[in-house]
N, C-alpha and C positions, 0 to 999 in steps of 0.2 A: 526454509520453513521449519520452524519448532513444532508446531503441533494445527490442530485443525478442530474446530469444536462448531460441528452443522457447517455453513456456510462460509465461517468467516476462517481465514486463516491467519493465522500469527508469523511475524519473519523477526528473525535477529539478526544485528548483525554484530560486529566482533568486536564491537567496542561496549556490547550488551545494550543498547538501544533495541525498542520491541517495534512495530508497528501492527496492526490488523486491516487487514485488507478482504472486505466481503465479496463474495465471488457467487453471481448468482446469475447465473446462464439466461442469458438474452434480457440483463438489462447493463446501462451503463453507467457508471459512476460520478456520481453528481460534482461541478465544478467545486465547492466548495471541500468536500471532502479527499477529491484528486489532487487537491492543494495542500489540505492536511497530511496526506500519508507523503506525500512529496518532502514537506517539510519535514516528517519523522525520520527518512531516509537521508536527510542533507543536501537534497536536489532542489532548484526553481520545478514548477510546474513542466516549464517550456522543455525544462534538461530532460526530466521524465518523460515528457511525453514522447519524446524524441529521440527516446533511447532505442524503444523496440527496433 
């Protein structure tokens, strides 16, 4: 995580690709956009989700 601005927070990673990922306690992140931040990271949905 680079920084954090209210709810949303920013991640980098080392190749400088950015993503934001909103985090807002007791809700959950909508299919289309858990698709998006998946795609900013270089994972299918399935890889992400499946990581934890």
């Amino acid at each position: 995580m680079v920084r954090q601005r209210g709810s949303h927070q920013q991640f980098k990673d080392p190749t400088g690709r950015f993503t934001t990922v909103p985090f807002h306690k007791g809700r959950d992140i909508y299919p289309p956009l858990l698709r998006q931040i998946a795609k900013d990271i270089g994972m299918t949905a399935d890889e992400f989700i499946s990581y934890r």
